[in-house]
N, C-alpha and C positions, 0 to 999 in steps of 0.2 A: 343905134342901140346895141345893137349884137356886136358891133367892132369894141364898144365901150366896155362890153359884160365879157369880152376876152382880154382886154387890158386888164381888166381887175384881176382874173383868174391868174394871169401870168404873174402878176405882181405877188397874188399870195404863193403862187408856186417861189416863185425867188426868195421869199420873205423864209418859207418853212426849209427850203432845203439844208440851208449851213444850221437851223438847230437838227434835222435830221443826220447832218456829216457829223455833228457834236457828239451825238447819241454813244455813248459806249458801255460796253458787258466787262464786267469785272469777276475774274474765275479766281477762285480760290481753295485750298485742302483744308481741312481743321482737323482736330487733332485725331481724330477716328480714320482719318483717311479718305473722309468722303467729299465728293468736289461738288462745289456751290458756284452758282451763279448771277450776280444782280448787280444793283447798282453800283455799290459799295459794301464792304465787308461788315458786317455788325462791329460792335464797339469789342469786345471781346475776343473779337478776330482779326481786330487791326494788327495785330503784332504780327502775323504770318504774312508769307512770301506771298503777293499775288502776278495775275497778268489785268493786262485790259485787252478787251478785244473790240473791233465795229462791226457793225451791223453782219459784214461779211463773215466773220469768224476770225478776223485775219487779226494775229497779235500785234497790237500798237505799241506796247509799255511794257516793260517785265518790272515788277516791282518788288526789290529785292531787300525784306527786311534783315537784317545781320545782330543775332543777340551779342550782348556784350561776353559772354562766355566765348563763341566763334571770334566773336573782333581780337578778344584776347591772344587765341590757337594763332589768329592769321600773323599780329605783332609776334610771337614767337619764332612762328615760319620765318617771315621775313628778317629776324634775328638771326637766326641762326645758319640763311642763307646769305647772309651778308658775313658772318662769320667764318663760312665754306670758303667763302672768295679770296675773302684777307688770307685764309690758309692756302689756297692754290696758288697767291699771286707772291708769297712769299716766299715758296721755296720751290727748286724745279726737281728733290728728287728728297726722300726720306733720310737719309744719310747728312744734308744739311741742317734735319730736326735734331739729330745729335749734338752738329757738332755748335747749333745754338745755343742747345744746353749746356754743353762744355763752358763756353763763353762766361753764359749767364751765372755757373756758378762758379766761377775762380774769383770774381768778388767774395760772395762767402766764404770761399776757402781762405785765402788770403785775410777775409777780418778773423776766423778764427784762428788760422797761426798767432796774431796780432793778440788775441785775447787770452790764449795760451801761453803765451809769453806773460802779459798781465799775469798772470792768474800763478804761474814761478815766483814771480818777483814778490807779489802779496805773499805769497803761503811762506817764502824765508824770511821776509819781515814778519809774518806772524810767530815764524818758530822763532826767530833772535829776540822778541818779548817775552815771549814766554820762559826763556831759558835766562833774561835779566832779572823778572820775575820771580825764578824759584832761586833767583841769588839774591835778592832782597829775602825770600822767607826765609832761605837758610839763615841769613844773619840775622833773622828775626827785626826787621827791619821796615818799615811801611813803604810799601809802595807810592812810589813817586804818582802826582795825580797827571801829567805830562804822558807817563808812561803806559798808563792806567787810559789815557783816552786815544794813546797811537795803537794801541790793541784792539781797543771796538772799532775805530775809525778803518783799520784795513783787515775785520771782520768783517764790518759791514758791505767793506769793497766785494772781499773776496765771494759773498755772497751776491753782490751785484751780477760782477762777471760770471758765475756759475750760471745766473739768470738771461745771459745777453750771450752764455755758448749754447742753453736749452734754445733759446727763441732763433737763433742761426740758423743750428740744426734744424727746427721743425720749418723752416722758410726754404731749404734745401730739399727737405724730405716734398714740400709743397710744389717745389719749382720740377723736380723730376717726374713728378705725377703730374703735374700738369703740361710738362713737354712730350710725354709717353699718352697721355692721352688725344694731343694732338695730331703725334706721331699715327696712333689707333686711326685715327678721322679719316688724315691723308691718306693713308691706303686705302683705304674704303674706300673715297674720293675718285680716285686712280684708281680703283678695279673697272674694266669691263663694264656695259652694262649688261644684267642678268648674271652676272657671275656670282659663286658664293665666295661671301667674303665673312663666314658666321667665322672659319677655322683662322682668320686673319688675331697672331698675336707676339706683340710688340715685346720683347725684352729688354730690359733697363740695363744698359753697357756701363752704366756709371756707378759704381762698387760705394754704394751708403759705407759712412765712419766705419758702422759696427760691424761691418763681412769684412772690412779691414783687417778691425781687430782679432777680431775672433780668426782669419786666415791660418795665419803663421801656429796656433794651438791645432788644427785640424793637420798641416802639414806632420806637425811633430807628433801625432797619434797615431796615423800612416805610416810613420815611418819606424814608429815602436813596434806595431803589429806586426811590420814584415822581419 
């Protein structure tokens, strides 16, 4: 009988242990700051970070809620360090940020000579209508309707290309900001670590149309003064 009434006790022992090892304490902050403890979080506090712990205290589980606001910041991070790399792997020294720029805009330069040239050709086919034109009014005369539609036809042009040298230009002005701000990066990038890099700044070597133009009048104002 006593051998029989220790078989059973051992059997219930076996039986309750693994739901005892199951047993876990779930810790949690809410939004005051203050740490709670129990089975699971109330419904209003599921959203927040918890742990689990067992019996011992010893943490099993970190359970790590992430709002969509963070998840956002962390795609950005990782944006923008995936951006960091493409920058370092691309160039080994800030002097080949220039000379990419160079590169990239002798396309534009070259369609605008191309447009500039256009834009010749219209404007003396506009003035040779114009000047056929006031030889028909002189002779009092009707304008031809031929003549009368190759005047709007390379008006209209000529208005084209004025729109296709603005959109050039602002794709140029776009591409040296955006090579001068990369240019900014890499150095950063390349400093030291702990180094200040607040006084780090970048000078655009590449002389926009208008400092062109406007050059040659500042030389010859200098040169009145002295």
């Amino acid at each position: 009988m006593i051998k029989l009434i220790c078989i059973l006790i051992s059997t219930l022992l076996l039986c309750t242990q693994p739901a005892l090892a199951d047993t876990k304490i779930v810790k949690w902050v809410d939004g005051k700051g203050v740490t709670h403890y129990g089975d699971k979080p109330p419904s209003f506090e599921e959203s927040k970070s918890n742990v689990e712990l067992n019996k011992q205290g010893v943490v099993t589980k970190r359970n790590a809620i992430v709002s969509p606001k963070d998840s956002a910041l962390d795609l950005q991070q990782q944006e923008k360090q995936r951006k960091d790399k493409i920058l370092l792997d691309s160039y080994t020294n800030a002097t080949e940020i220039d000379l990419a720029r160079d590169r990239s805009l002798e396309m534009d330069k070259a369609a605008l000579t191309s447009l500039a040239s256009q834009k010749e050709n219209v404007s003396a086919r506009i003035a040779r209508n114009k000047q056929t034109a006031e030889g028909f009014k002189t002779r009092k005369k009707p304008l031809p309707v031929n003549l009368d539609n190759q005047f709007k036809e390379a008006t209209a042009q000529s208005t084209r290309i004025d729109k296709q040298i603005a959109e050039r230009k602002l794709a140029m002005e776009q591409t040296r900001k955006n090579f001068a701000e990369d240019k900014t990066r890499y150095l950063m990038l390349k400093q030291p670590a702990g180094a200040d890099n607040t006084n780090i700044n970048v000078v655009n070597t590449a002389t926009p149309a208008s400092t062109a133009l406007s050059a040659p009048s500042v030389v010859k104002a200098r040169s009145n003064k002295k």
